[in-house]
Phi, psi and omega in degrees: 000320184286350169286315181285308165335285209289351186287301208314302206286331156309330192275305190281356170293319236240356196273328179325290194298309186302015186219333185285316181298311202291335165321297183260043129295087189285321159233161189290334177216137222274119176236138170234149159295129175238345183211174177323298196246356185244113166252136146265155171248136153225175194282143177301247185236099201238148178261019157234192209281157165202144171286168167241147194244158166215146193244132195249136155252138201228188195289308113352295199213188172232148186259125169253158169238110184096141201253348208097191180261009243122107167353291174326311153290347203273320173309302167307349202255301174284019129292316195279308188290336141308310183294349189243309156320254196209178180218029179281188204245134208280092179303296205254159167191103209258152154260129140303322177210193213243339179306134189291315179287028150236011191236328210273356195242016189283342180269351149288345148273018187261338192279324199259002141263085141320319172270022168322130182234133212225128214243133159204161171290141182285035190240317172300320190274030181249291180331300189318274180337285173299335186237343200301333176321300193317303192284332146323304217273287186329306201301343192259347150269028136253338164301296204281349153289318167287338147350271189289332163304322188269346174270299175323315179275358156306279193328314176255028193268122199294320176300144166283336211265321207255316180286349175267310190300328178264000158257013216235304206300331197261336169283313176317312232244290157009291190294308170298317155326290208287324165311337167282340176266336156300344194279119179295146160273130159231122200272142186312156174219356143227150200206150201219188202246276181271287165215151176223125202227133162245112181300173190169107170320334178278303206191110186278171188219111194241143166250125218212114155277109218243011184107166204269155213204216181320334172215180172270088189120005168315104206230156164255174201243097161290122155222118222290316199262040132200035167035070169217153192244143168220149213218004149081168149304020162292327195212118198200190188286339183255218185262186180290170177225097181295321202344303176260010201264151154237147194275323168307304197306318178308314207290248165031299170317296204275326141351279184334287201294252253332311197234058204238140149291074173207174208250304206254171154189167202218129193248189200287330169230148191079217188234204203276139172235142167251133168110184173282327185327293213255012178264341149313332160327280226302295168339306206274326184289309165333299179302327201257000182275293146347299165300295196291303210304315173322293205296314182298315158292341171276356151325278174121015158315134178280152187278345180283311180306308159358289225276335178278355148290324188309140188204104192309326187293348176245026179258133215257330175297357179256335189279005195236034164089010169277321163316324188283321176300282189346276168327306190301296183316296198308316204301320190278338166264323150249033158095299187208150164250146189264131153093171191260157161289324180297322182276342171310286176336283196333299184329283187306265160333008156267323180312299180270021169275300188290307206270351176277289178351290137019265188268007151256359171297305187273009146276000000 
């Protein structure tokens, strides 16, 4: 639970800008079109955590990828996709993984299918199964703790202008508690190992567990006749997330999708990319996180002197313009950004300070 705990309170440095933004939203969520048969949705400007889903229209019906954060979105998101898609009827619905905030929104599409069929590898749905209550629970009670915290600073806030936003921020986030704690965990009911391919004259949806990455379970997405990867969080707009990761199997992963056929993808958060650029980001910067993190402990550097060295300016992999993509995205999507990159980094190295510490202990 303090692994899920610490996901959360990163994903909540970032709510501020998002709830201010989220007023002067006319509607939540953004649908692009990216191919003949392929759409993504992602959240406009919202004050919660959200996936970017992506949706196949296949000859019949339609296939989504990521449910949302929450019962509430999932109800919004497939509005937009009646008002923006189709109104053909939602067969499939894959997790990529297993983080609730791609899962929590599954029982509105279960209310609007019974015969809904709900896809995960079986190392996710086993996790779903065993922990997500749990991980639900932690998650809707650290939102209502930034909640009430945020009610406080009303409370002493001298501005009329700083007590409405931090009444506004405490209401917004209130409501995202309790939409989260409503939300049913609902379990995948087909799960597959390796691979699983659903065939479709429009548009086939092959699915491939490539090892373990950002998670234990983690799958990517083919959809062959318009040559697009949708890549879950192995691969997405900010930078990685060790928490649940193991990290050689991530590298490794992501080689794999490198020299994979497709033109455009789209990752667990953000927006449509065409080409290779940012997953050579992701590679390069991972390998070189990695390096230094080893060296250091074989050095016999303590993770607090390490972490006090760390400098986004000696990573050779941030210099060739991924850092700035970074920065650029947050910028674009919330206006400012909360919190450095120099702390993104730290974040990321303590994660991978435990698991090597770790696994170089027991070589």
């Amino acid at each position: 639970m303090k692994v899920l705990r610490k996901a959360v309170l990163l994903f909540l440095k970032i709510l501020n800008t998002l709830t201010l933004l989220g007023k002067e939203a006319k509607e939540i969520f953004v649908i692009t079109k990216m191919t003949e048969h392929v759409y993504i949705a992602h959240p406009s400007r919202v004050s919660r955590i959200n996936s970017t889903t992506t949706i196949i229209v296949n000859a019949t019906y339609l296939s989504v990828i990521e449910s949302q954060t929450d019962l509430f979105m999932a109800k919004e998101l497939i509005a937009a996709i009646r008002k923006k898609i189709s109104a053909l009827p939602i067969r499939y619905l894959i997790f990529s993984h297993y983080h609730t905030d791609h899962i929590l929104g599954a029982q509105a599409f279960l209310q609007e299918n019974p015969s809904l069929i709900i896809i995960a590898q079986q190392q996710a749905a086993r996790h779903i199964f065993l922990y997500a209550e749990d991980e639900k629970i932690s998650w809707s009670e650290t939102v209502w703790q930034q909640s009430v915290a945020a009610r406080d600073s009303a409370l002493s806030s001298i501005s009329e202008e700083r007590k409405n936003y931090f009444s506004g921020l405490s209401d917004e986030l209130g409501a995202y508690s309790k939409d989260i704690r409503s939300s049913a965990i609902i379990l995948p009911n087909l799960t597959f190992y390796d691979s699983l391919i659903l065939h479709d004259k429009n548009a086939d949806l092959q699915l491939y567990f490539l090892g373990d990455g950002h998670t234990q379970g983690d799958i990517i997405a083919m959809i062959p006749q318009d040559k697009v990867l949708v890549t879950g969080d192995l691969v997405h707009d900010y930078e990685p997330l060790f928490w649940n990761a193991h990290p050689d199997s991530w590298i490794e992963v992501l080689e794999k999708i490198n020299v994979l056929d497709f033109e455009y993808f789209v990752g667990g958060h953000g927006d449509i990319h065409i080409g290779k650029d940012i997953i050579h980001s992701w590679l390069n910067y991972m390998k070189e996180l990695k390096v230094k993190t080893i060296a250091a402990i074989n050095k016999g550097l303590t993770l607090e002197a390490f972490l006090h060295e760390v400098n986004p300016d000696t990573f050779i992999s941030l210099q060739n313009g991924y850092a700035d993509r970074i920065q650029k995205f947050r910028l674009s999507y919330m206006n400012y950004f909360t919190g450095s990159l120099q702390d993104a980094i730290k974040a990321e190295i303590t994660d991978l300070w435990k698991f090597y510490e770790h696994h170089l202990k027991k070589d």
